[in-house]
N, C-alpha and C positions, 0 to 999 in steps of 0.2 A: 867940300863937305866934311871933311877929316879936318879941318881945320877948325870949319864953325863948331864940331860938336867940343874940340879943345879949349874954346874960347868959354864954351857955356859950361862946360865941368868946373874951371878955372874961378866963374862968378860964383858959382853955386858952393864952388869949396870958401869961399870970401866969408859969402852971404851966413856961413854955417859959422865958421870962426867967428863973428862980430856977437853970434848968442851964445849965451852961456846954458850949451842944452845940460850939462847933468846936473849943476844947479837949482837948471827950473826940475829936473825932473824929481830928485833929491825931495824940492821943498812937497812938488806933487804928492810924492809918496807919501811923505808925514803927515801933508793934508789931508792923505785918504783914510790914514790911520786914525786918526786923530775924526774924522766926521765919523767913522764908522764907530769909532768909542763912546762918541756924543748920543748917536741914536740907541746902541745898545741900553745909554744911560738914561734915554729918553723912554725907553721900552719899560724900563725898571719905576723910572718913574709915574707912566701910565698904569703899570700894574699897580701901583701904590695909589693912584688915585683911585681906580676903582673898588683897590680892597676898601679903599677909608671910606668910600660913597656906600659901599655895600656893610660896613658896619655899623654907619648911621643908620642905614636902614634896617639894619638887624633890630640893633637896638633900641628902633622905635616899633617895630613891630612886636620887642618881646614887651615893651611898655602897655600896648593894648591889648595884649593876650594876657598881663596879668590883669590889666582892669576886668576882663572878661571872666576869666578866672574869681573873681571877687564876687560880681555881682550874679553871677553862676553861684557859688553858695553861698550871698544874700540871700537868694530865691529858692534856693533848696531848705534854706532855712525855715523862710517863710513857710513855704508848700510841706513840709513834715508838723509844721505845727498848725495848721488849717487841718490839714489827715488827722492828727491825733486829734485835733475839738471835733469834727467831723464825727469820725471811729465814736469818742465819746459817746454822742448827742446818739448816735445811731443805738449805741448798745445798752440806752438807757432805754432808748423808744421800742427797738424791736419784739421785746417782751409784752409792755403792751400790746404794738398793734396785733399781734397776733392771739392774747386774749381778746382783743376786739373782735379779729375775725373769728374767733371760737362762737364768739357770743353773737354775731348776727347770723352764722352759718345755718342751715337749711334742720341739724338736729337742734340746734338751740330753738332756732322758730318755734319749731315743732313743741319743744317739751312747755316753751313760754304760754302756748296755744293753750296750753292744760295749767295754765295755774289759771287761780280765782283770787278776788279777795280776801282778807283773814282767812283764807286756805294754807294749811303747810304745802310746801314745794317736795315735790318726790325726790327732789336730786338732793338739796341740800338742809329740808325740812323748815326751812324758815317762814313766816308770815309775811313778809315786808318785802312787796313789789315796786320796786320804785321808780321801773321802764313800763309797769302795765299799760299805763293811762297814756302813755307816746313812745311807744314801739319804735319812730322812726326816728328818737334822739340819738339811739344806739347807732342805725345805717348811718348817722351824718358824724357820729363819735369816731367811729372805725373807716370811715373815707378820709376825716382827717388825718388820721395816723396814715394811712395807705400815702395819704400824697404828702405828709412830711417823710414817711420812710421813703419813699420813693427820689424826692428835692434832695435830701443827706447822701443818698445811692448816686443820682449826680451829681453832684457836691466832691461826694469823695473820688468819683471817676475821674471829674476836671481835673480835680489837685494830683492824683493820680498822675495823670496827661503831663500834666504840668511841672511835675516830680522826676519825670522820665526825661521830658525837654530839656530842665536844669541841668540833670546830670549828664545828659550829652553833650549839653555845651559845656559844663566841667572838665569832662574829656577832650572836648574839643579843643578848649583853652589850655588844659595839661600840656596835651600833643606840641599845640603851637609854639606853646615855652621852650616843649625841648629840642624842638626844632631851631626854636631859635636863639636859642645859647649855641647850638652847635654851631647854626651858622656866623655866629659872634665868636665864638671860638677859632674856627676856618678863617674868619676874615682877620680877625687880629693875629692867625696865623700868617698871613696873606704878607701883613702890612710889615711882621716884623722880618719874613723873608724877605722883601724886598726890601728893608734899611739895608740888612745885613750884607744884601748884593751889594747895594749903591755904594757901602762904606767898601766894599772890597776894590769896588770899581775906582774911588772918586781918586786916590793917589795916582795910578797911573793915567788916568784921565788929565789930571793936571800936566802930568809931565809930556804927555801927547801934546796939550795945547801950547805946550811953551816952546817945545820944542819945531811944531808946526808953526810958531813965530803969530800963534792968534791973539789977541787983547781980550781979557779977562778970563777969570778961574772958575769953573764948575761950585755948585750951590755945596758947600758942608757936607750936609743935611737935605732931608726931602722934607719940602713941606708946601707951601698953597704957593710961592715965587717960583718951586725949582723947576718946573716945566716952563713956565714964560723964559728962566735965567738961559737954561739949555736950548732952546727953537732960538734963544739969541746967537747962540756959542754955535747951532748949526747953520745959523743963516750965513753970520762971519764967516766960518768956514767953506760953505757954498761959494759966497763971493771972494775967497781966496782963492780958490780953486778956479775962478770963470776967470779972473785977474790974468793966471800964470795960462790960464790954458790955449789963449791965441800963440805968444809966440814957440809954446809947447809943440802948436799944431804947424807953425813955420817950419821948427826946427826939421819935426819929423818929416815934413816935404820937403824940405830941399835935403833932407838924407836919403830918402825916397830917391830924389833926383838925379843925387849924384852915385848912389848904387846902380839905380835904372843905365846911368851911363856910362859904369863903368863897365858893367855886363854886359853893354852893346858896343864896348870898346876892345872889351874882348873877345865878344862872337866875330869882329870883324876882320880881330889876327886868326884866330883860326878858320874863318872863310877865305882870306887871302892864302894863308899857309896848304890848304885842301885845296883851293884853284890851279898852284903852282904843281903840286904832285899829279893834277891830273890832266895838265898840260901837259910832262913829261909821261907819264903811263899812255898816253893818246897817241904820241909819239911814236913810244916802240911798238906799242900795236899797229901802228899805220905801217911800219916795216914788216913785221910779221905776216900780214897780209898780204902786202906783195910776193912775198919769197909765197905763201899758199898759192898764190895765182898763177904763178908760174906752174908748180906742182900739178895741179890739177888739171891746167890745156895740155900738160904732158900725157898725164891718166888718162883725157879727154880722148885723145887721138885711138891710144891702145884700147880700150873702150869699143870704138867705134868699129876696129879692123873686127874684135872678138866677136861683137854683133855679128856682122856682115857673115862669118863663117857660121854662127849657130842658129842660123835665121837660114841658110842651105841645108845643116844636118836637120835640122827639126821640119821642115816643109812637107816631106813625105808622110810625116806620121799626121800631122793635123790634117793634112788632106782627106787623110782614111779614114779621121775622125767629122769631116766635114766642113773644117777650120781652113784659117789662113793664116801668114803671120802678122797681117794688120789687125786680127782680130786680140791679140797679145798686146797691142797697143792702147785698144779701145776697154778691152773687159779681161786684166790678166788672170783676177780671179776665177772669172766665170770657163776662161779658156781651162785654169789648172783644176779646177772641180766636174768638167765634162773630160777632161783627159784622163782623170781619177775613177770616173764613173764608166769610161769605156773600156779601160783596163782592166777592172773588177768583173762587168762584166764579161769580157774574154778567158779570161782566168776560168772562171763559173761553166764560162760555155765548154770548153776543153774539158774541164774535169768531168762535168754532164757527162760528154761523150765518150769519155772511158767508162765509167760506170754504165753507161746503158748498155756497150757492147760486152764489158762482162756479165750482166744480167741476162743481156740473150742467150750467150754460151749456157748459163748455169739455169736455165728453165727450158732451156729444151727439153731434158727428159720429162721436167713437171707438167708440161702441156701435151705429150702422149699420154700420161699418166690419166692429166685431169680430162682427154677425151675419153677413156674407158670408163672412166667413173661418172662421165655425163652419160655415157649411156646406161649402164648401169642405175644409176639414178631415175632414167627417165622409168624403165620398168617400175622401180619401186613406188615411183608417183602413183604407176596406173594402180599397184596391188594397195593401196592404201587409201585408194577414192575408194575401189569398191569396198573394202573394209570401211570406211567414212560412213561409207552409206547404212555396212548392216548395223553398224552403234548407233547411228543417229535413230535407225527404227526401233533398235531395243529402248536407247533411250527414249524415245517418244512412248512407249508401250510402259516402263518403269514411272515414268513421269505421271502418266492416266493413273496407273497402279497408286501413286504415292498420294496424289487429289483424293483419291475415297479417304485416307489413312488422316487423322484428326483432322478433319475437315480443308484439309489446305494449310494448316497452320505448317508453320517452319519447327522446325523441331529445336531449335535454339530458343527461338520466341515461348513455344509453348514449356519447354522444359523451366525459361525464367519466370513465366507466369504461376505455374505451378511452385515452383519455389517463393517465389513472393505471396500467394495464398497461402501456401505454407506460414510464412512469416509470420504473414499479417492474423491468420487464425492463433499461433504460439503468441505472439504479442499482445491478445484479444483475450485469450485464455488463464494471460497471466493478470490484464487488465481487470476483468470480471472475478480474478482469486483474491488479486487487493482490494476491490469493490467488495466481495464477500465476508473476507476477511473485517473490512470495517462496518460493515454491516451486521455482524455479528458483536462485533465490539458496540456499538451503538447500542445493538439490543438488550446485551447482554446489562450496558449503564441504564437504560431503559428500565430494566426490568427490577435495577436497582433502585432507578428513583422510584419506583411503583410501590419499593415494599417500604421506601420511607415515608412516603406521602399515607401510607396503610397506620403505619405508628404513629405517622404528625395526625390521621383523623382521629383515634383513638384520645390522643394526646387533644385535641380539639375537640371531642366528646367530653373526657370528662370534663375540660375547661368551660363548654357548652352547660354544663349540669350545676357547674361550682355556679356559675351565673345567674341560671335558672334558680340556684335556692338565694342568690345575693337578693334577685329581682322579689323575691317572693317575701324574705324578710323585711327588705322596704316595704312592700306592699302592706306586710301588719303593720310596721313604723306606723304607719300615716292612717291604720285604720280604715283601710279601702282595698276594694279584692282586687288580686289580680288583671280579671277580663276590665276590671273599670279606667286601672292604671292606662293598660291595651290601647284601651280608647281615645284615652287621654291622653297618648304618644300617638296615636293616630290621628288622632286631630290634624284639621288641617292647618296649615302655617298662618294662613291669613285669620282664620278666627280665635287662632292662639293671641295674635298679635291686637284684635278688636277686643279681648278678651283685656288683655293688658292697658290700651288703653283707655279701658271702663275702669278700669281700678285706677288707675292714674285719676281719672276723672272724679272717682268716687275720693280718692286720698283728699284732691283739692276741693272737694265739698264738702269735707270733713274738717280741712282747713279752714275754709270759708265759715261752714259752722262755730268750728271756732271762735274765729273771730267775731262772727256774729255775737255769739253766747257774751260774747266780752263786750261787744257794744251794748247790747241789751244790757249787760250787768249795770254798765256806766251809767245808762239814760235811767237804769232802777234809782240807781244809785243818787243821781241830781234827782229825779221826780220825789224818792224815798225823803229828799230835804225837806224839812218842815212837813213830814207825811202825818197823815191824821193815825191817833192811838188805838181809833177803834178797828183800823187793818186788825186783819187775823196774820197775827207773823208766824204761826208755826202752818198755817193753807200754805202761806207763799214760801218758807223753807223748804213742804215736800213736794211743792211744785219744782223748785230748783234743785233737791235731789233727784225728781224725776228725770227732770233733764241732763244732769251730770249723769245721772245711767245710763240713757238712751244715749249719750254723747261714749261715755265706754266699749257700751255693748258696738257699736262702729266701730272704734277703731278693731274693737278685737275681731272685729267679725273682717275688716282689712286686711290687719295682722295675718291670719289663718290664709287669706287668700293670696297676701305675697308670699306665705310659705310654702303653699301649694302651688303657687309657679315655681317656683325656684326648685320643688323637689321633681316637678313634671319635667325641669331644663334638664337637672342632674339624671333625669332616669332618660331620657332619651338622649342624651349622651353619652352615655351607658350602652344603650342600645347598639350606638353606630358603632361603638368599639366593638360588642360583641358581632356583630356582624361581617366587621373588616377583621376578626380575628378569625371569625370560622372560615369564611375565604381561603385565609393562608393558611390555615390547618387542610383546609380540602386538599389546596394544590399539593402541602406536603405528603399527604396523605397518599396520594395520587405517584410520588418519588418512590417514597420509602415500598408500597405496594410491587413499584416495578423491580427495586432492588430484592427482595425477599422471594419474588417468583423467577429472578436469575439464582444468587446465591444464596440464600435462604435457608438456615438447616440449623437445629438444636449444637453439634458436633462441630460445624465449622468444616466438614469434608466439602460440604458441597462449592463453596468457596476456595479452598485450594485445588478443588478439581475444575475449576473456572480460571483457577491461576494459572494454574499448570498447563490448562488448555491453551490457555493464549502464548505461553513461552514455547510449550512444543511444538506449535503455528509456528513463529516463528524461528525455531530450529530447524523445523523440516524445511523450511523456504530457505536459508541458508545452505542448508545442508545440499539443495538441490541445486543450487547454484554451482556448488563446490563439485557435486558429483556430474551435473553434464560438464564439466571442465574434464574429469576423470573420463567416465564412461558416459556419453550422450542415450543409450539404449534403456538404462534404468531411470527411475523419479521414482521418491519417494512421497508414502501421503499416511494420513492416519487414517486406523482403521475406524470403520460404520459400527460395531460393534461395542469397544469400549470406548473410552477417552481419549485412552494414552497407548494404545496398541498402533505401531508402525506396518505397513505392507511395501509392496515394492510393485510398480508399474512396470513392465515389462515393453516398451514403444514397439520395439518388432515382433511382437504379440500380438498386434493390435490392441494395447495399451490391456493386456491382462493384466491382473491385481493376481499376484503370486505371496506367499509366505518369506520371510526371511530367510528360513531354516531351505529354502530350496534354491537358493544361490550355492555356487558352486567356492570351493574356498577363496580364490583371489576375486570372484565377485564379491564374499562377504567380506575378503577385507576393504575393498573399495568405500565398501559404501560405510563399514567403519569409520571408514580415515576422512571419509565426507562428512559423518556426524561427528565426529572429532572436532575437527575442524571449524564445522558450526558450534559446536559449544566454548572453543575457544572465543568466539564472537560476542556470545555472548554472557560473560562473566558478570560485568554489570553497565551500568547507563553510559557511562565515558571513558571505562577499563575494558583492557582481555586479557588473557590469558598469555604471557607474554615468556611463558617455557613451556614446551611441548615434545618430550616421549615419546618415541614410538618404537616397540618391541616385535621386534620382528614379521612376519607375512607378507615380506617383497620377495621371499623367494617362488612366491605359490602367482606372480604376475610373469606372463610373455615382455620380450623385450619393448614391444613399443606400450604397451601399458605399463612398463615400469617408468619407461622415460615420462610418459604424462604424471604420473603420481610425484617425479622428483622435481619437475616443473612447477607442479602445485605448491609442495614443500619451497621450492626456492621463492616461489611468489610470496611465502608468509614469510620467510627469511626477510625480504625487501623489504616486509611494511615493520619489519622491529620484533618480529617475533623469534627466539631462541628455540630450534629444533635438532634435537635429538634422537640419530635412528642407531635402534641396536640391530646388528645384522651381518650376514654372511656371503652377501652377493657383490659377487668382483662387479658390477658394472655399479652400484651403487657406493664400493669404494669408491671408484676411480671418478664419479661425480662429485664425491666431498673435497672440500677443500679442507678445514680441520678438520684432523682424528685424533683420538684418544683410542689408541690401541691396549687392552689387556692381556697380556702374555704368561704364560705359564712358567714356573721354571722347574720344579718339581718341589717335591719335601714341602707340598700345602704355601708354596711361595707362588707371588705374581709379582708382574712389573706394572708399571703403566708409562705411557710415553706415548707425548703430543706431537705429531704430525702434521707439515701442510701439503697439498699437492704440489710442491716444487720437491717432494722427498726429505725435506730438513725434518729432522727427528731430534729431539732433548728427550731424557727421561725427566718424567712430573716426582719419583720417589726414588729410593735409593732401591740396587735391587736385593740387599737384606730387609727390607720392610719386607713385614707381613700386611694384608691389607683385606681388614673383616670384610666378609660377604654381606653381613648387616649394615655399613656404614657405602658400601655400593649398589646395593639394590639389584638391579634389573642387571647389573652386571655379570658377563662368564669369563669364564678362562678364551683367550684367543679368539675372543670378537673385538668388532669394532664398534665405537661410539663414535659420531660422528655430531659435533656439535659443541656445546659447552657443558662442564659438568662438575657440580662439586663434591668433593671428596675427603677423606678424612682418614690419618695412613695411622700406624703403632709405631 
């Protein structure tokens, strides 16, 4: 085997010398270089044909965006000068048609209705009617014009339309232009980037292909050959490549082959080389072994004597524990875990029984002891049944006694029930004062709208009067009384309406008349040709005055009656105003009355005693908040007598109504410091009082009243309000945190100096300032302020 594999490394190394691999690989290489420069230049080329294809096409698309462009303002042309003959033709006609429509309109009819023959015209005095004799040349004069004004109104709409189209597609042709110069600009950008590559490229390109040993040179130039020139230079090149590449792919297998063999030429010296070391390592172990074997049947024997003797000392004890020493064979564990467990407990049991036999010793005397005390005990059983018995009868007897006492109720129960009726009546009470309270307020707007609604009727009386004489002066207007007018707005709608359309009726027989009178004239007129001399033409003149009178005396007698609808529309229109006017003076009337019998007064007192009333409401409801927080026992309310007079509820009274003046002094300051308090509240709609004084009368409170009072004061501290107490009471010091102490030194001198309750003291002046009593106020010598304070030294 070692042989054949020599024999075939031996061909394989032959077969490799007879090729020339780095040669072929060499030329490989240049050929790959040399294809891949081809395509690059094939790449370049392609971009250049499509810039060129996309130029032409630019540039035949800007070629019909300008013709569009063109014939877009050929036709704007056109279409502005069709509008201007249009516009023309209209501005010539519109004045006409619109004398037309003057002249067949419904007053021209009318006034034409009243011309005659050689009669002057009232309008414009002339004789000479030249539409008398056919009225209906004028309607077919002025429907002409209507539909030529109207044909030029379409006319100039279309061109209009038409005007607007052009110049969108104007735009639209702009747009396209410049779009497409840009894109003629990009593409001849296109095309001039890619010479620029190609020229950059085409030198070394050459020198690739020659050196790749391929026939023929890349194109110049790009132009419509150099993509055919180049797919030739890459094909060459392709089939160069396929040429060298069989025995390319020889060489590398038989290198392949003879690596392959040599690595297995080698694994097989160091496979032989590792068999031999571990021939010899097998070796010495095999000796090794034997000298252990010996070793061991020596061990073996001593082993076996050591058994034999600890298999006699241990028999005794596994016996006692149940065991044997075959059982040490079969379960060693289980033998050393119950020999463990009988041990432990032996140990256990032994100690037990010392301890119990000194427990005997040391309770003997306790068990003499504890039979005295059993007996002993048993008497006291028997004196404590019968005791059992006499409580169980009292209490049974207490119990009966307690069922009469509120009906059975528990006195816990009862006690909370009462407190919650309590509650609930205080909750109830205060519910029905705010009900009250706005109850009054209601009333009190009530009684103001009342006294406006009093002024708004007054105000609507005399407005009622101004009408009454407007109504009454029409009524002479038109020369008809009153009660007639009355009537004549009373009327009913439908015979108003029948009433109208007799006059309408009558207008168009009047019309008609008219007309008539004009036919008649005509047919005088032909009959009057060739008329005989011996007519009486002045009969038949004051016949035809006759009738132009009787034709007069109508219309006027018309005339009068559309004037007297029109003033019957105007005066019942009139009316409905006056109507909806006195309405709303009622209801004002009806305000302003309720406001006048609330506040209502020459002086204006009555009004701020309604003001005041409602701010001292709610003062005292403040204030009462403030004071059951102080003292629960008092509530304040206003006095039945005046407005603005305060009392005092007395709760453990049974709510007697007491004087101020008869609270005792730390009650009256109490309830100071509680209206205080509520006035701070309310300064105005979204302010308080946000500094607050207080001079002295916490010495005139017991201690747990003063604590509540300073609780209070610390609660308005919390919500942002600055307080200030002047005062002499050590337990009211020792609750401020700041002070502002004034001290005395003598010779009209003081100090002041700010304190906190940790004892840290600064002086606020020097202590040669003098410091006015006027620029201190409420300030003494050797009190405290306790709070913030401003001042002002010399």
């Amino acid at each position: 085997m070692k042989n054949s594999g020599q024999n075939t490394f031996c061909q394989s190394s032959a077969s490799l010398a007879g090729i020339d691999e780095a040669t072929l690989h060499e030329r490989d290489v240049n050929l790959q270089r040399a294809l891949e420069a081809l395509r690059e230049a094939s790449t370049v080329c392609d971009q250049y044909t499509r810039a060129s294809a996309d130029l032409t096409r630019r540039e035949s698309e800007h070629t019909l965006a300008a013709q569009a462009v063109s014939t877009a303002k050929s036709q704007i042309v056109e279409a502005e000068a069709d509008q201007l003959r249009d516009r023309t033709a209209r501005a010539e006609i519109v004045p006409i048609a619109e004398l037309a429509d003057e002249a067949v309109s419904s007053e021209a009819i009318h006034l034409r209705s009243l011309l005659a023959p050689n009669l002057a015209c009232p309008v414009c005095g002339s004789t000479d009617h030249p539409h008398l004799a056919h009225p209906s040349t004028l309607n077919e004069i002025a429907a002409r014009l209507r539909r030529r004004r109207e044909e030029l109104d379409t006319a100039l709409t279309a061109t209009g339309q038409r005007l607007d189209a052009a110049t969108r597609a104007l735009s639209a042709g702009e747009a396209r232009q410049a779009e497409t110069n840009r894109g003629i600009d990009v593409a001849r950008g296109q095309v001039l980037a890619a010479n620029s590559a190609f020229g950059e490229q085409w030198s070394s390109l050459n020198d690739l292909c020659t050196k790749a040993g391929i026939e023929g040179n890349a194109p110049p130039v790009l132009d419509d050959q150099a993509a055919s020139k180049l797919a030739a230079l890459i094909s060459v090149a392709i089939a160069e490549r396929s040429a060298i590449a069989s025995p390319l792919a020889s060489a590398r297998r038989l290198r392949t082959e003879i690596d392959s063999l040599q690595r297995k030429h080698d694994a097989l010296g160091e496979v032989i080389e590792t068999t031999a070391r571990s021939i010899d390592q097998r070796r010495s172990n095999f000796h090794a072994a034997q000298l252990k074997a010996t070793e061991y049947t020596v061990q073996a024997a001593g082993l076996a004597e050591r058994l034999i003797s600890i298999s006699r000392e241990i028999t005794p004890f596994l016996a006692a524990a149940g065991l044997a020493v075959d059982h040490l064979d079969v379960d060693p564990a289980g033998v050393s875990l119950t020999l463990s467990t009988v041990a432990t407990e032996y140990a256990a049991l032994r100690e037990q029984v010392g301890q119990l036999e000194m427990t005997l010793q040391r309770l003997a005397p306790e068990r003499a002891a504890a039979d005295a005390s059993l007996r002993h005990a048993q008497a006291q059983v028997t004196a404590a049944a019968l005791l059992l018995d006499q409580r169980r009868l009292a209490e049974g007897e207490k119990a009966r006694a307690r069922a009469e006492l509120l009906d059975g109720e528990a006195t816990a129960s009862h006690r909370a029930r009462i407190t919650e009726a309590c509650q609930t009546t205080r909750e109830a009470l205060a519910r029905a004062r705010e009900t009250k309270s706005t109850t009054d307020a209601a009333f009190q707007a009530a009684g103001a709208r009342c006294d406006e609604a009093a002024a708004g009727l007054e105000t609507a009386k005399g407005r009622n009067a101004l009408a009454e004489k407007a109504f009454n002066a029409a009524c002479m207007d038109i020369a008809r009384p009153p009660d007639q007018v009355a009537a004549l707005i009373a009327t009913d709608p439908a015979l108003s309406g029948a009433l109208r359309v007799r006059i309408r009726e009558i207008d168009r027989g009047v019309n008609d008349a008219g007309t008539a009178v004009l036919t008649r004239q005509n047919d005088l007129n032909r009959a009057l040709e060739g008329f005989n001399e011996t007519t009486d033409v002045e009969e038949l003149a004051a016949v035809v005055a006759t009738l132009g009178t009787e034709i007069g005396d109508m219309q006027q007698l018309t005339g009068g009656l559309a004037a007297t609808l029109a003033r019957d529309d105007e005066a019942r229109r009139a009316a409905a105003n006056l109507s909806a006017q006195i309405e709303t003076a009622k209801a004002e009337l009806v305000i302003w009355h309720a406001v006048d019998d609330a506040i209502g007064s020459a002086s204006g007192d009555r009004f701020r005693r309604f003001v005041q009333g409602i701010t001292l409401d709610h003062m005292v409801q403040l204030a009462n908040d403030h004071l059951h927080a102080l003292t629960p026992r008092y509530r304040l309310a206003r006095g039945a007598a005046s407005d603005l007079t305060l009392h005092i509820i007395d709760r453990d009274m049974g709510d007697e109504v007491r004087g101020t003046r008869s609270l005792s002094g730390g009650e009256r300051f109490l309830v100071s410091l509680a209206l205080a308090l509520a006035l701070s509240g309310l300064e105005g709609r979204s302010s308080f009082v946000d500094t607050l004084f207080i001079d002295e009368g916490f010495g005139s409170l017991d201690a747990e009243t003063l604590d509540l009072a300073v609780d209070a004061l610390e609660t308005l501290q919390g919500r942002g309000q600055k307080v200030g107490v002047i005062t002499h009471v050590a337990a009211m010091i020792e609750r401020i945190a700041v002070q502002v102490r004034v001290e005395k030194r003598g010779a009209g001198r003081s100090e002041i100096r700010v304190s906190n309750s940790m004892g840290a003291a600064w002086p606020a002046t020097s202590a040669h300032n003098n410091i006015r009593r006027s620029d201190l106020g409420v300030f003494r010598p050797e009190e405290e302020i306790h709070g913030e304070v401003s001042y002002q030294a010399d």
